[in-house]
GUMARRO-645499 format. One record per atom (N, C-alpha, C): z, y, x; residue in one letter; residue number from 1; chain; atom name. Coordinates in steps of 0.001 Angstrom, whole numbers, plus 524288, in hexadecimal, padded with zeros to 5 digits. Example, Ala and Ser with C-alpha at 12.3 -4.5 7.8 and 13.67 -1.06 7.14 Angstrom:
% residues 2
zz_yy_xx_type_seq_mol_atom
81E78_7E9C6_83386_a_1_A_N
81E78_7EE6C_8300C_a_1_A_CA
81E78_7F31C_83390_a_1_A_C
81BA8_7F736_83232_s_2_A_N
81BE4_7FBDC_83566_s_2_A_CA
81EBE_8001E_83264_s_2_A_C
***
This chain:
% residues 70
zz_yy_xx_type_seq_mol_atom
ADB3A_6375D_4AC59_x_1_A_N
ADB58_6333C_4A86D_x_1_A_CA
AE08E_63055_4A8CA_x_1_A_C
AE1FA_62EEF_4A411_x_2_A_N
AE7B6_62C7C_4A539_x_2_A_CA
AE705_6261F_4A686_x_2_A_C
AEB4C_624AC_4A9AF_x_3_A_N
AEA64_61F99_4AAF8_x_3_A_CA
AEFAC_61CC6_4AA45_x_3_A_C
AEF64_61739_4A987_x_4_A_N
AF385_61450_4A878_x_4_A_CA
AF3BC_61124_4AC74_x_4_A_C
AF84B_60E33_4AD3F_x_5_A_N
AFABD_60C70_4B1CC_x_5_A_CA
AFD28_60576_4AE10_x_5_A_C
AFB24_6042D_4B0E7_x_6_A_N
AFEF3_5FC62_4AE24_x_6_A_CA
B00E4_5FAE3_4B312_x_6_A_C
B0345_5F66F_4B2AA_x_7_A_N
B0239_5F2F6_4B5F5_x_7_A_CA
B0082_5EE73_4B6CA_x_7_A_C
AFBD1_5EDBF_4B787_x_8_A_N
AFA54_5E61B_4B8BB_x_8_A_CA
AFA6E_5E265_4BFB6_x_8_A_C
AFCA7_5DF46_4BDBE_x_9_A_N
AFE89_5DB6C_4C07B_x_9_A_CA
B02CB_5DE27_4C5DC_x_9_A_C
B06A9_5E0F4_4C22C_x_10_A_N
B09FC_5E45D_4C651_x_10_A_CA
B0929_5E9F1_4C941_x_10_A_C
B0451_5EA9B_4C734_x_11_A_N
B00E6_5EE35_4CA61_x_11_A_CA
AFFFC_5F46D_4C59B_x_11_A_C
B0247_5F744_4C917_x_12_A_N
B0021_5FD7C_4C36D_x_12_A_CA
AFB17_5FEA3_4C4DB_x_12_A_C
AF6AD_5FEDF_4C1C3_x_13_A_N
AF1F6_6019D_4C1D9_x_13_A_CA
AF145_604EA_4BE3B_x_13_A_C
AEF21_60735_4BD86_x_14_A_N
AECA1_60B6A_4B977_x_14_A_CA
AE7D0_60BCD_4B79C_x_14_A_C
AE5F1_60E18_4B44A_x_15_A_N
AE183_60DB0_4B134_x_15_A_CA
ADFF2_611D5_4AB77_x_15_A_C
ADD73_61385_4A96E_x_16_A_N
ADC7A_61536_4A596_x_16_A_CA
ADAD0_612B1_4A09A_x_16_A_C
ADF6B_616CC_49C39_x_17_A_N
ADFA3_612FC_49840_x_17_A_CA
ADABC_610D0_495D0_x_17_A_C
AD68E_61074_4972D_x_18_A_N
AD2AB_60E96_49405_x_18_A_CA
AD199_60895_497BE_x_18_A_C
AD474_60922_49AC3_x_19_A_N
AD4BC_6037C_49E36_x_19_A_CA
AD677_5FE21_49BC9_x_19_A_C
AD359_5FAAA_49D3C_x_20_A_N
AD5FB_5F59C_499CE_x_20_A_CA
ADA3A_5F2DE_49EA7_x_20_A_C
ADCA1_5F03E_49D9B_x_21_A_N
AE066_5ECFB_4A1BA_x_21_A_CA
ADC64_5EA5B_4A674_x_21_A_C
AD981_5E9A1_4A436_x_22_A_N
AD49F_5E5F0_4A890_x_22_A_CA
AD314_5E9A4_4AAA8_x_22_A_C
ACFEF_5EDEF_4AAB3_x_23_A_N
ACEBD_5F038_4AD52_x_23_A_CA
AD228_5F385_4B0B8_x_23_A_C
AD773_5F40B_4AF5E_x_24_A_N
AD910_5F6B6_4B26B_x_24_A_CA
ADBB4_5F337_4B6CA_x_24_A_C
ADC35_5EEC7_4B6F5_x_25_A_N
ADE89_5EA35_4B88E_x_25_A_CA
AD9B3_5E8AA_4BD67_x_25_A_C
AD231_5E8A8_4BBD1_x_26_A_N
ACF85_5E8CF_4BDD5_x_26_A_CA
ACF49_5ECB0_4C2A7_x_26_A_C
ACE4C_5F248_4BFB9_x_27_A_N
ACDDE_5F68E_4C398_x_27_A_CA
AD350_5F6C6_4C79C_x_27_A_C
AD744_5F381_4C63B_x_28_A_N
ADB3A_5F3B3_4CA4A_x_28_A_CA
ADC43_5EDAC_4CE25_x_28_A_C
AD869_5EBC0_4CEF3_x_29_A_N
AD688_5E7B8_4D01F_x_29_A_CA
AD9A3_5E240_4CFCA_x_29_A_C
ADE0B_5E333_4CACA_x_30_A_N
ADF15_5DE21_4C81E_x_30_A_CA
ADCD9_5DB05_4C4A3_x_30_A_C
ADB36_5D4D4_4C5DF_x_31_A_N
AD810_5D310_4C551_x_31_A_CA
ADA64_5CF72_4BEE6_x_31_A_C
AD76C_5D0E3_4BB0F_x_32_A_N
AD8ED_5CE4F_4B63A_x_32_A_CA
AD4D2_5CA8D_4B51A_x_32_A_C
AD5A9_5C4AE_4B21E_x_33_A_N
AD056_5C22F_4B186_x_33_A_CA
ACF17_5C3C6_4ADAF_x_33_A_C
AC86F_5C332_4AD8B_x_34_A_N
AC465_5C5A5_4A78C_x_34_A_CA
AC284_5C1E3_4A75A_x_34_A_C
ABEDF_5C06C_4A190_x_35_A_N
ABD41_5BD64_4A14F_x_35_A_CA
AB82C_5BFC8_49DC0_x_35_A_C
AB8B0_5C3C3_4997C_x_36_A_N
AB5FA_5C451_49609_x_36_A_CA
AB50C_5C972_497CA_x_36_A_C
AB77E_5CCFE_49C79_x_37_A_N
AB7B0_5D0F8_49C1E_x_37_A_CA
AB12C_5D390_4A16D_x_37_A_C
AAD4B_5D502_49E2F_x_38_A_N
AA99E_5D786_4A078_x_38_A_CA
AA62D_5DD43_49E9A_x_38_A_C
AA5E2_5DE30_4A2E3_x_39_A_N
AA448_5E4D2_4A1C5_x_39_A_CA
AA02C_5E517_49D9D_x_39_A_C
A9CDE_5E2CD_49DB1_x_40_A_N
A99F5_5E37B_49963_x_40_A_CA
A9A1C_5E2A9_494C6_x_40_A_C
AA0EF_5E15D_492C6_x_41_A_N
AA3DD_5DFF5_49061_x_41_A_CA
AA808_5E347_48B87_x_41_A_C
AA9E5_5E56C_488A2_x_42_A_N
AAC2B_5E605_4865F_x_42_A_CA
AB158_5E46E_48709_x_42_A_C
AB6AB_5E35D_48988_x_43_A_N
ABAB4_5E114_48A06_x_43_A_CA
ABC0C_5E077_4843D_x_43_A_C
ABDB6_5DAD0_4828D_x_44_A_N
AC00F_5D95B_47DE7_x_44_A_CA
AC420_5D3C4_47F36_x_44_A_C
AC766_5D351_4844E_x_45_A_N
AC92C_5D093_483EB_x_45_A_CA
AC90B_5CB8A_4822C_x_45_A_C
AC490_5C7D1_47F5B_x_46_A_N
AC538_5C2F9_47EA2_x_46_A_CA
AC73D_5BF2A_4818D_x_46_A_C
AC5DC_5C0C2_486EB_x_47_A_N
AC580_5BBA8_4899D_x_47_A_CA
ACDB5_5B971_48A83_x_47_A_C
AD066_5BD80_48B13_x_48_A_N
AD505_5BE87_48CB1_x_48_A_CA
AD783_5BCC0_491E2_x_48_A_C
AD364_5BAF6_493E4_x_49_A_N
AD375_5BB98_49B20_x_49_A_CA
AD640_5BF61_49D51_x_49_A_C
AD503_5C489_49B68_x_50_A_N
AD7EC_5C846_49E9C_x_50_A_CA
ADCFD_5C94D_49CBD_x_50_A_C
AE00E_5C679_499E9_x_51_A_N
AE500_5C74C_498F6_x_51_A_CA
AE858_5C8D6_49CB6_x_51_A_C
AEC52_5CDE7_49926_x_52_A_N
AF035_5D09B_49DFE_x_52_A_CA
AF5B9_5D0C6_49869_x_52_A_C
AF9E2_5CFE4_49C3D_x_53_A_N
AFCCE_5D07C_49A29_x_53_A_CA
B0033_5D712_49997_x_53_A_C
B02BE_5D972_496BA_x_54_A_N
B04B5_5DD27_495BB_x_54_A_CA
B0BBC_5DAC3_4977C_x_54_A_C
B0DE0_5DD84_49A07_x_55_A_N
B12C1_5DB1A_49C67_x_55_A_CA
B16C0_5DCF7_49948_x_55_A_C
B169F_5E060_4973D_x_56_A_N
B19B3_5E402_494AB_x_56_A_CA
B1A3B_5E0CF_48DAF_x_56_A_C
B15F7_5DFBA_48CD4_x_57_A_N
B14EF_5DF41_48728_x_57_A_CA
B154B_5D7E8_486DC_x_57_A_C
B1386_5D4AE_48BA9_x_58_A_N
B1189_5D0A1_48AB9_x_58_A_CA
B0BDA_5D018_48854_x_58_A_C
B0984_5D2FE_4870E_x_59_A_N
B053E_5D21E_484CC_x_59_A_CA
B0029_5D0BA_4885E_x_59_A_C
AFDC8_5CDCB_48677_x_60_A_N
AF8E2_5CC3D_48990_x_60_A_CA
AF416_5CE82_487A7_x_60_A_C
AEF5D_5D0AC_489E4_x_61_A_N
AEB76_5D30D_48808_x_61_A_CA
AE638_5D231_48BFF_x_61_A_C
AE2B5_5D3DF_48967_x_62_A_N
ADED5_5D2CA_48DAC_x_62_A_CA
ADD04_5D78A_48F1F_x_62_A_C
ADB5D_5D6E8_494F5_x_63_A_N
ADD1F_5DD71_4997D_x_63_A_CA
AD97E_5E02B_496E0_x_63_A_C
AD2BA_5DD95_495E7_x_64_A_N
ACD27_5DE42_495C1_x_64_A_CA
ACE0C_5E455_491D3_x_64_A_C
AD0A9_5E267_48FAF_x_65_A_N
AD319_5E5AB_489FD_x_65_A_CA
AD72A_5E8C3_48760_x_65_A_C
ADB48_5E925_48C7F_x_66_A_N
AE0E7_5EAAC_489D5_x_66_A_CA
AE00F_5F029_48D30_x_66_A_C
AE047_5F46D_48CB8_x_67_A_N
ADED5_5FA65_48FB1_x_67_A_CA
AE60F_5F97C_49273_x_67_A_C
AE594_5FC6D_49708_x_68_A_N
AE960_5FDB3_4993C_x_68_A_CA
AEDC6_60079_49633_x_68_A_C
AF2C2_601AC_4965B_x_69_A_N
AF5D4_60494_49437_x_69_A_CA
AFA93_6033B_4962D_x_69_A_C
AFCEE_60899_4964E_x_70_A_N
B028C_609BD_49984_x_70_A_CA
B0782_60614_49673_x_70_A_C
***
């Protein structure tokens, strides 16, 4: 399976593209705050707690929701 590589908070992890930023940030045991975000849940970003910034772009997004990409 192909996997993608970022970096958050200085750090390269990897993940598969069907990965959202939170979860891959989770499974690599960097800790992002949630607020709205629960499993029995649907992720739709309202709350915007989990905001991450994009360094490259400036853009701000919320993790719950933005899929990983190279």
């Amino acid at each position: 399976m192909e996997t993608i590589t970022i970096t958050l908070n200085g750090r390269e992890v990897s993940g598969h593209p069907a990965m959202t930023v939170l979860e891959l940030a989770s499974e690599s045991g960097i800790k992002i705050p949630t607020l709205c975000n629960d499993s029995h849940l649907a992720p739709f970003g309202a709350c915007r707690i989990c905001i991450v910034e994009d360094e490259r772009s400036g853009a701000l997004m919320a993790s719950c929701v933005t899929p990983i990409a190279s």
